[in-house]
C-alpha positions in Angstrom: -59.3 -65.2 11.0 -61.7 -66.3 13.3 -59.4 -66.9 16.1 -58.5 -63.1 16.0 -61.8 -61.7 17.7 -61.1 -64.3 20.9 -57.2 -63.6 20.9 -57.9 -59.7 21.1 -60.7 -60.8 23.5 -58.2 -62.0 26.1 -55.6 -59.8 25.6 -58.3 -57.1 26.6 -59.6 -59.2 29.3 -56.2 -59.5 30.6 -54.8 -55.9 30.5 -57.9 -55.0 32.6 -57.1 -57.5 35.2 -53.9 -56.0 35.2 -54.6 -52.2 35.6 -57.2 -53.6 38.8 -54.0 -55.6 40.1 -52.1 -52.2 39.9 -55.0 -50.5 41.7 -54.8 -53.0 44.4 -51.0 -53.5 44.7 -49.9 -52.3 48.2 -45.8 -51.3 49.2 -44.6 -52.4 51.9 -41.6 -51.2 53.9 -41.5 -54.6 55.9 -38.6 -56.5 55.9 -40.2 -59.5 57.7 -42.8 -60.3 55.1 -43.2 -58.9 51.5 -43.2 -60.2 47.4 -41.0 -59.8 44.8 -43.2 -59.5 42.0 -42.6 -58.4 38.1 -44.1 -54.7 38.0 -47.4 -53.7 35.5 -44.9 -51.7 33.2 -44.1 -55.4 31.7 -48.2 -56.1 30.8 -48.3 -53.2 29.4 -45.3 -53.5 27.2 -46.2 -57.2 26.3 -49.9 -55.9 25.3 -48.6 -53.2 23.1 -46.3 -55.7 21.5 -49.4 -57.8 21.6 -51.5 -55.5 19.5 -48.8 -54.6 17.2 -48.9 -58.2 16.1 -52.4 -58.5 15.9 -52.4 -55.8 14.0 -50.1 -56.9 11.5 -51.8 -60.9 11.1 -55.1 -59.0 10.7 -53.7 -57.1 8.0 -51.7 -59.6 6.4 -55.0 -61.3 6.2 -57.1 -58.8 4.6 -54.2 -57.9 2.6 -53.4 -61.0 1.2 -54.5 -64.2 2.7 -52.6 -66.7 0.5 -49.3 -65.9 2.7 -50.9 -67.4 6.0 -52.4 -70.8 4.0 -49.5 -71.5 2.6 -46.2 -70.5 5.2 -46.8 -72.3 8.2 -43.4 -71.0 9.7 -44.7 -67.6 9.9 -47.8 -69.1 12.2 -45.6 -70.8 14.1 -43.1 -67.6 14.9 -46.5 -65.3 15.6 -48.4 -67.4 17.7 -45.1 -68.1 20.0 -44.8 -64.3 19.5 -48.0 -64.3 20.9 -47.5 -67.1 24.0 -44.5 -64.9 24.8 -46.8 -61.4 24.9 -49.3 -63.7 26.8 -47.0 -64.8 29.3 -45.7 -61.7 30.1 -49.1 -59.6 30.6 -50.2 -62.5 33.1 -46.8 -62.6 34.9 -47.2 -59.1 37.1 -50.4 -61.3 38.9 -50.3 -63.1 42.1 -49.2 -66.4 41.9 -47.6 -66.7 38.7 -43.8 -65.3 39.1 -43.0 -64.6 42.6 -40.4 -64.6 45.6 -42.2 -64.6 48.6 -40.1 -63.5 52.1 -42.2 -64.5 55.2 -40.0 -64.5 58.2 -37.3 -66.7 57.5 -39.0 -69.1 54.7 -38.5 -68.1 51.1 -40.8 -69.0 48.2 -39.8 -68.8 44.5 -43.0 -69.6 42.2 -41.7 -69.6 39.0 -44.3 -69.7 35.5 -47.4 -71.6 38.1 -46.1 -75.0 38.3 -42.5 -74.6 40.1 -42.1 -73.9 43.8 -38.8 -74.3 45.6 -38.4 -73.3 49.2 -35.5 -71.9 50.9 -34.4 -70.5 54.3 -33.1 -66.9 54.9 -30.2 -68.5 56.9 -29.3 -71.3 53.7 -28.3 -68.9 52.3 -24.4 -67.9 51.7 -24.1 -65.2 49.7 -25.4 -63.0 46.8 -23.7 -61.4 43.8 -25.0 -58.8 41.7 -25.3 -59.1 38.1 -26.6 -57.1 35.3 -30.1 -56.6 35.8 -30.6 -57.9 39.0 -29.0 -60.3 41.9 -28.2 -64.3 41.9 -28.6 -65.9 45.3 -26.3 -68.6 46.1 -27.6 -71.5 48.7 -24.9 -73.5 51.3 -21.9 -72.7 49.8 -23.4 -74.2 45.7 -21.3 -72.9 42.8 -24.8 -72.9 41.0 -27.4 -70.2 41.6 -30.8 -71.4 43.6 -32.7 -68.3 41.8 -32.3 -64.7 40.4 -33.7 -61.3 41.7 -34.8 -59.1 39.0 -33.8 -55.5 39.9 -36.5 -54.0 37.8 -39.3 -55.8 40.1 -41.5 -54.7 43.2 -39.7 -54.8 46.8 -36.2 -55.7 45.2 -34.3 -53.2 47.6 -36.8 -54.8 50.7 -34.3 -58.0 49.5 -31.4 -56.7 49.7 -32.3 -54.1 52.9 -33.3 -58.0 54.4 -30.0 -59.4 52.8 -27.6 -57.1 54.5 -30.1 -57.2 57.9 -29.2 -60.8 58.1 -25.6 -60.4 57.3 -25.8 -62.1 54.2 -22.7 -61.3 51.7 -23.6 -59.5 48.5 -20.8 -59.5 46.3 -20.7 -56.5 43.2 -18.3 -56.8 40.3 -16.0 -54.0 39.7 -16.5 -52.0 36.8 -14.5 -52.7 33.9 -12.6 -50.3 32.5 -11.9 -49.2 28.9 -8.7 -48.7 27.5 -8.4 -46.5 24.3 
C-alpha cells in the first residue's frame, strides 16, 4: 500500500511530460531529415490502462487485503502490467523509440540501450505488412527493423523510400471464398 502514492506519483509526473512533448512536437514535410516517433495517443492509452489498474490493486486492498499477502502471482502479473503501461507512456519521448533519417544515415533507437545504424542506399527493399513496413538491408532474408504505420512521419519514410528508388513490396489481398 505504500508504494501506491509514488506509482500514481509517476504515472502523473509522466503523462504531464507527455502532453508538454505534444505541445512541443513539430511536423515536418522534409524528406532529408525527420523522426519516426510513436505518437501521444499510446501514453495516453497506457496511462488510462495504468489507472484502471491502480485502481483495482487499491481496491483490492481496501477490499480485502489478505489476497495481495498471500498470491504472489497476482503481484507479479500487475506490476509487469504496470512496467508494460510504464513503458509505453515514456515511449512517445525523445530518445527512447526512434528512427531517425538525416541525409543518408539512419538511426533506430530501440527501448534506450539499442542503436543500430544503417544507410539509405543499404537498403534493398521494403514490404508492407500489417500494421506497418519491414525494411530489408543488402539483399538479408531477415528484417534490419520495422516501421510502425500508426507513428509520426511514417509516410515522410516511404515518400523518402520511393524518392530513392527503393522497392516497397505490398501483399495482395486475400480473398475469401464462400
Amino acid at each position: 500500500m505504500k508504494y501506491i502514492g509514488a506509482i500514481i506519483t509517476t504515472y502523473i509526473v509522466l503523462f504531464v511530460l507527455d502532453i508538454v512533448q505534444k505541445r512541443n512536437h513539430k511536423r515536418t514535410q522534409s524528406l532529408k531529415k525527420f523522426t519516426v516517433r510513436t505518437i501521444t495517443d499510446v501514453s495516453i492509452v497506457c496511462a488510462v490502462g495504468a489507472i484502471f489498474v491502480i485502481g483495482a490493486m487499491v481496491f483490492a486492498l481496501i477490499d480485502e487485503p489478505e489476497v495481495f499477502k498471500k498470491n504472489t502471482f497476482i503481484m507479479i502479473i500487475l506490476v509487469a502490467f504496470l512496467g508494460l503501461m510504464f513503458f509505453g507512456m515514456i515511449a512517445p519521448l525523445k530518445g527512447v523509440w526512434d528512427i531517425c533519417v538525416d541525409g543518408n544515415d539512419v538511426t533506430v533507437i530501440k527501448a534506450f540501450l539499442f542503436k543500430s545504424h544503417w544507410k539509405i542506399s543499404d537498403i534493398s527493399y521494403c514490404k508492407m505488412k500489417r500494421g506497418g513496413m519491414n525494411v530489408y538491408i543488402n539483399g538479408r532474408k531477415k528484417k534490419a527493423f520495422f516501421v510502425d504505420a500508426m507513428t509520426d512521419h511514417f509516410d515522410n519514410f516511404i515518400k523518402r523510400m520511393e524518392k530513392e528508388g527503393k522497392e516497397i513490396i505490398v501483399p495482395e489481398p486475400k480473398e475469401f471464398s464462400d
